[in-house]
C-alpha positions as CSV (number, residue, x, y, z in Angstrom):
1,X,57.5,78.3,125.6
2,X,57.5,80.7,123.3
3,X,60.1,83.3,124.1
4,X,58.5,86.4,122.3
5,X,55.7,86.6,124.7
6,X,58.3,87.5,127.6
7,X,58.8,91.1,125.5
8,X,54.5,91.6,125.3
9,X,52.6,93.6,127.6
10,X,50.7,91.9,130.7
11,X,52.0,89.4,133.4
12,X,54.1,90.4,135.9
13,X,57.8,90.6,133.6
14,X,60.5,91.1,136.4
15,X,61.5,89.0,139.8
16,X,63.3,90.7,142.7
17,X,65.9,88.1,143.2
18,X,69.5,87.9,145.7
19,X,72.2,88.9,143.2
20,X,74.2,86.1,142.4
21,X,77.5,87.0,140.5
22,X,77.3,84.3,138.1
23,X,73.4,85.3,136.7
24,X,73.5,88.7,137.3
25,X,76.7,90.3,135.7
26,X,74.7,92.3,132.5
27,X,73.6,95.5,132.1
28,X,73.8,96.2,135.7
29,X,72.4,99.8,136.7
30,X,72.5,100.9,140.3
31,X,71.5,104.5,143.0
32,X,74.4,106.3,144.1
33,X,73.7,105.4,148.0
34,X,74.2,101.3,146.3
35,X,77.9,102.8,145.1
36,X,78.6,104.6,148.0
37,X,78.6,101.6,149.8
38,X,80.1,99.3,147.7
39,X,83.1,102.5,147.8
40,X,83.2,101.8,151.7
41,X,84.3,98.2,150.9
42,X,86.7,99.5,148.6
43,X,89.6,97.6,150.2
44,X,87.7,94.4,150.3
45,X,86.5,94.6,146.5
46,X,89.9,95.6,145.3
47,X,91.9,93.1,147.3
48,X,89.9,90.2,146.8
49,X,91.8,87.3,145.1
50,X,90.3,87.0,141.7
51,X,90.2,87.9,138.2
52,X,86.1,88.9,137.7
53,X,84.6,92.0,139.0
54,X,81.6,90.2,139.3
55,X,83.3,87.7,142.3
56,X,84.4,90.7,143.7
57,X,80.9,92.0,144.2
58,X,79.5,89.2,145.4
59,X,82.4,88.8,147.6
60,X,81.9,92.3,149.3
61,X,78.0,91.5,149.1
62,X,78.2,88.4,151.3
63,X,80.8,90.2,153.5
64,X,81.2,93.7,153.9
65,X,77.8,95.7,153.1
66,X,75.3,95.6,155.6
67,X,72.7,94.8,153.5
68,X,73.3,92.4,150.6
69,X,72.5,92.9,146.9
70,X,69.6,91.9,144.9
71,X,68.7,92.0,141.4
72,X,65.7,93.2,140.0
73,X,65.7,90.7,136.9
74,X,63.8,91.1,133.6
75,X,61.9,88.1,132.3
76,X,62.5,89.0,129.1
77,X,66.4,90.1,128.8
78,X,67.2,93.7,127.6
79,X,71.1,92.8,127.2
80,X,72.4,89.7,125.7
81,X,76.4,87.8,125.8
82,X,76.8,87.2,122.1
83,X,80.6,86.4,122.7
84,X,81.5,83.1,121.4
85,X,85.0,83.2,122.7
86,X,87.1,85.0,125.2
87,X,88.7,84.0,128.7
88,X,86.3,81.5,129.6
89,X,85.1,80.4,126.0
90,X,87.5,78.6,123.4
91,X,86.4,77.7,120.6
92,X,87.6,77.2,117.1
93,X,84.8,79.1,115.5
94,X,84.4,82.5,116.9
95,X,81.6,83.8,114.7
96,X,79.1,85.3,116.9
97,X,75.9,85.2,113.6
98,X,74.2,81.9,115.0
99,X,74.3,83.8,118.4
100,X,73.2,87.1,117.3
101,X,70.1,85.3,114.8
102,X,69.4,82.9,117.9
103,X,68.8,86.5,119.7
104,X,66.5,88.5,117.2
105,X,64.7,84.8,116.7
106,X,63.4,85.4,120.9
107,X,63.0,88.8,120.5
C-alpha cells in the first residue's frame, strides 16, 4: 500500500469509530457540550486509579457519560508520535531522525 495516497483527494479518508484510549490519544479536538460532560464526571476522571489521561477518558466513557465517545479518525494521520523514548519507551538510542524521515517518507 502505498501510504501517500491516504493524503490525495477522492475516497472516503475518515471512519467514525468508538474511541478507544489506546488508538485514539493524538490531536484530539472536541464541542464544548463533549467537555461539559466529561466536567460532570469530574470526580470519576480525576479519581480514577492511573497514570494516563487517556485511561481516564475511557474510564469515564465506559462509565459515567451517557453516551460514550467516538472518534472521527483520519485515514491518513494529521499528528504523528515521533518520541523514541519516555515512560513507556526505553531505549538506548533516543534519536527521533529515523522516526521523523520514516514520517515525511508517507507523507
Amino acid at each position: 500500500m502505498d501510504h501517500g495516497d491516504l493524503y490525495l483527494d477522492g475516497d472516503v479518508k475518515a471512519e467514525v469509530t468508538p474511541w478507544i484510549s489506546s488508538k485514539h490519544n493524538m490531536g484530539m479536538a472536541f464541542n464544548r457540550s463533549t467537555w461539559q460532560d466529561i466536567q460532570h464526571c469530574s470526580e470519576f476522571f480525576c479519581n480514577y486509579d492511573d497514570y494516563n489521561w487517556d485511561w481516564s477518558l475511557q474510564h469515564i466513557s465506559q462509565g459515567c457519560l451517557k453516551h460514550k465517545l467516538y472518534a472521527m479518525v483520519m485515514k491518513g494521520p494529521r499528528v504523528f508520535h515521533i518520541g523514541e523514548c519516555g515512560v513507556h519507551h526505553k531505549k538506548a538510542n533516543c534519536e527521533s531522525t529515523a522516526v521523523i524521515s520514516k514520517v515525511q517518507q508517507a507523507m
